[in-house]
C-alpha positions in Angstrom: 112.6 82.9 38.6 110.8 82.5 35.7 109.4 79.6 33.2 110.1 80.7 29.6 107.8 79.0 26.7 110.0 78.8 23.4 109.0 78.5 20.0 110.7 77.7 16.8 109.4 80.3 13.7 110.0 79.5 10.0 109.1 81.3 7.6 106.5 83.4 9.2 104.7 80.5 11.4 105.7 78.3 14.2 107.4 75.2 13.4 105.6 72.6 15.0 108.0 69.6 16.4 106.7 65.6 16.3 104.7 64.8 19.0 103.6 68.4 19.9 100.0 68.0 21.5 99.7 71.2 23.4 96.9 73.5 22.5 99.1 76.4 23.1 100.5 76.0 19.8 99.0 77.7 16.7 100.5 78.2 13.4 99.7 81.8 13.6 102.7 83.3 16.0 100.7 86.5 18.0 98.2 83.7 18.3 100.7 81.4 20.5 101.9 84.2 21.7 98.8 85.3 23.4 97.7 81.9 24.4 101.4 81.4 26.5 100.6 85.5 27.8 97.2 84.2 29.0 99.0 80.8 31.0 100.6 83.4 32.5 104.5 83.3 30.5 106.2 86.9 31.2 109.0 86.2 29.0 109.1 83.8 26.0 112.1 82.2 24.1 112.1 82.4 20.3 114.4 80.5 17.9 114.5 82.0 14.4 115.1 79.3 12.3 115.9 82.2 9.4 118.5 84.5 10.1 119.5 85.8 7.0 123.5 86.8 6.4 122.2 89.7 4.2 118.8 91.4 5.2 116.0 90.9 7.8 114.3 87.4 8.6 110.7 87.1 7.2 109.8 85.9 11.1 111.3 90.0 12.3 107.7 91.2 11.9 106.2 88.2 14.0 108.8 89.1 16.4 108.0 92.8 16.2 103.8 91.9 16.8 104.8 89.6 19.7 106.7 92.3 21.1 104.1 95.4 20.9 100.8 93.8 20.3 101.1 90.6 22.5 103.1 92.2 25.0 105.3 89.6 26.2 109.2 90.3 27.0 111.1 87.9 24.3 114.8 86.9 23.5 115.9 85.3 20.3 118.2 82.6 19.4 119.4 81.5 16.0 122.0 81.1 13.4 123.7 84.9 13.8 126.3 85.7 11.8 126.4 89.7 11.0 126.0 92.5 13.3 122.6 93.5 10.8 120.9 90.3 11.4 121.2 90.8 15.1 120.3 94.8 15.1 116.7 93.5 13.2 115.9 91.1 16.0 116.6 93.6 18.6 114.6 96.7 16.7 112.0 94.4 16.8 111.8 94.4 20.8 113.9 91.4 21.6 115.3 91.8 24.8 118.5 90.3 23.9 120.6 88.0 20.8 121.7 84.4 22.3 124.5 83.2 19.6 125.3 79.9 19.4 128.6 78.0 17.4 129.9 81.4 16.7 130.6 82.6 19.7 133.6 79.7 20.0 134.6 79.9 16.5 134.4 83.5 15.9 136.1 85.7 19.8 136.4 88.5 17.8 132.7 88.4 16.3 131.3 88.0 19.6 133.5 90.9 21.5 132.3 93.4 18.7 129.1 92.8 19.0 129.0 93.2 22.7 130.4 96.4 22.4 128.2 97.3 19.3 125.0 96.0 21.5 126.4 96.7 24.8 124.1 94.2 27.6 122.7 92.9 24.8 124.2 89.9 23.8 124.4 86.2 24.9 125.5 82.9 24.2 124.8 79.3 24.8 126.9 76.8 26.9 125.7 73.8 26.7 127.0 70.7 28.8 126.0 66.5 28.0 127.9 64.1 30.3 130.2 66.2 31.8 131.9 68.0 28.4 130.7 70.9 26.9 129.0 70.1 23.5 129.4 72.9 20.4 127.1 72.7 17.3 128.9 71.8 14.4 131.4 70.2 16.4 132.2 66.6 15.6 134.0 66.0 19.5 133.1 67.6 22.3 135.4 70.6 23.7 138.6 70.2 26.2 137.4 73.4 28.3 135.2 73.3 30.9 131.6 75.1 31.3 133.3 77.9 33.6 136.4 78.6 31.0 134.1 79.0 28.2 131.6 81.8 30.3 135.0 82.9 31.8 136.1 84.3 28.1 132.6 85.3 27.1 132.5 87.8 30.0 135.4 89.1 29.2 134.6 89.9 25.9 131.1 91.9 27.5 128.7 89.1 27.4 125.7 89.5 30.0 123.4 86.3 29.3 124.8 82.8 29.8 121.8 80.7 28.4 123.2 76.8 30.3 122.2 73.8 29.7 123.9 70.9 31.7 122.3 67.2 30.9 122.8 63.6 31.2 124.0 60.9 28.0 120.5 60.8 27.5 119.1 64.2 27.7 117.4 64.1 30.7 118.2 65.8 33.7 119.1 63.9 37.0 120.4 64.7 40.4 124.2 65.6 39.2 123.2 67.9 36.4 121.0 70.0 39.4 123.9 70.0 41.3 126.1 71.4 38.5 123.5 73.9 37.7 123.9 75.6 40.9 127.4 75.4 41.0 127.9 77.5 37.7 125.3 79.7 38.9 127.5 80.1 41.5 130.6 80.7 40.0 129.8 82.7 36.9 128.6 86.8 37.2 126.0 86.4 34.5 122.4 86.7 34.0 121.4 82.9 33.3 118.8 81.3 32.3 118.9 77.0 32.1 117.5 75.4 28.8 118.5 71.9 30.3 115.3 70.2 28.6 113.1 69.3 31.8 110.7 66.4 31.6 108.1 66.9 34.7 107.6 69.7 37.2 109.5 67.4 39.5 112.4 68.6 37.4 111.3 72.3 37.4 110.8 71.9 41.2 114.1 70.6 41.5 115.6 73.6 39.8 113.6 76.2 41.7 114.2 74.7 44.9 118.1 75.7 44.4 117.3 78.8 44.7 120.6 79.5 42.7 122.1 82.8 42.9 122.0 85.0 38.8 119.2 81.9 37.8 116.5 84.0 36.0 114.5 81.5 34.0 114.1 78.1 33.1 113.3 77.4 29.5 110.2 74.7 28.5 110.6 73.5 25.2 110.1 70.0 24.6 107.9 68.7 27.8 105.6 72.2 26.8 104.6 70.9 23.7 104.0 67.2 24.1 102.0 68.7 27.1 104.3 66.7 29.7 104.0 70.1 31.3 101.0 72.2 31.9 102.3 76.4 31.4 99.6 77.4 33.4 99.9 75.0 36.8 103.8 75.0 36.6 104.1 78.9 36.3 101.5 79.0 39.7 103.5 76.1 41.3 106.8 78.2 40.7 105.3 81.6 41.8 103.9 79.7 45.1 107.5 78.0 45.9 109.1 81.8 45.4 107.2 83.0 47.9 107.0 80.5 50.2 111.4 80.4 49.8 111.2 84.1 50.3 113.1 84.9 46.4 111.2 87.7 44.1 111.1 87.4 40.4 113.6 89.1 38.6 111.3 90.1 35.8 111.9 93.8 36.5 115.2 94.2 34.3 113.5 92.1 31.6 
């Protein structure tokens, strides 16, 4: 499994979030780039926070030099809405598209694309309190985790980007266990954004061992330096081998 650094871009540079301390972050995007490829990251999680409806982003070309010059794997998240604005991304390296809202309100958006980008495509589910929460969405949906993935297969999706929180935000002892039970359930390739706080939590979530579980995303505890990239990637590589598991960074 693999710990994924993500970054937010706007307009060229990376959007720094209140409170971020760590050092890993630099305005310049190749520059945080490199300094997450030299803590050891593999595979980092962008969110474009300008997706155009007509033409290409002004952070594609960041994207592009993250890809080819920093050499790191990426995915991109953001506010898709046309089939061009997700071709960009993905001519610029990225691995795969993660949609968000539009994947519930638009079925027929999402199947298209899945068979325009076959393997792909992805989406997020994202679970607080026991409900599945949608953006844009002023109550929370009547279907479960597992419907929601259910349809998204169907329709050709391969990634299933979960998150699966407490009231609060923070993760606790039944949002692990409901980790690996979708992990369980769903024939996806996942990777859990649930916003972690310490590497007690990322233990946690390695220790499950959970079957399609690719990556866990550090967002929030990365750059208020809660978490060190460097020691938690070695702590994760050291409980893989001692559990037996390989990385499954060969498809990415």
């Amino acid at each position: 499994m693999l710990l994924i650094p993500q970054i937010y871009l706007k307009n060229g540079k990376v959007a720094f979030r209140e409170g971020t301390r760590s050092a890993l972050f630099h305005e310049d995007p190749l520059e945080t780039a490199r300094a997450m490829k030299a803590a050891g990251a593999e595979l980092m999680h962008i969110t474009d926070l300008n997706v155009q409806p007509v033409g290409a982003s002004p952070n594609v070309p960041h994207i592009k030099r993250i890809h080819e010059e920093a050499k790191l794997a990426i995915y991109v998240d953001g506010g898709f809405k046309t089939p061009n604005s997700v071709e960009n991304c993905l001519n610029a390296g990225a691995e795969f598209v993660a949609l968000g809202s539009i994947a519930y309100q638009q079925p027929a958006f999402l199947e298209q694309l899945c068979k325009t980008f076959p393997g792909k495509i992805g989406a997020h589910i994202d679970v607080k309190a026991g409900h599945v929460t949608i953006p844009g969405y002023a109550v929370v949906a009547n279907k479960t985790a597992y419907d929601y993935a259910t349809r998204f297969l169907e329709d050709g999706l391969r990634y299933i980007l979960y998150s699966d929180v407490k009231a609060d935000g923070t993760i606790g002892s039944e949002n692990i266990s409901s980790i690996l039970d979708f992990c369980k359930k769903v024939m996806a390739r996942i990777i859990c954004t649930s916003e972690v706080g310490t590497l007690a939590d990322v233990e946690k979530i390695v220790k499950l061992s959970a079957p399609r579980l690719e990556g866990l995303t550090l967002s929030k505890a990365l750059d208020e330096d809660r978490i060190d990239l460097r020691s938690a990637i070695v702590m994760v590589n050291d409980l893989i081998i001692a559990n037996g598991n390989e990385s499954t960074i060969a498809e990415f």
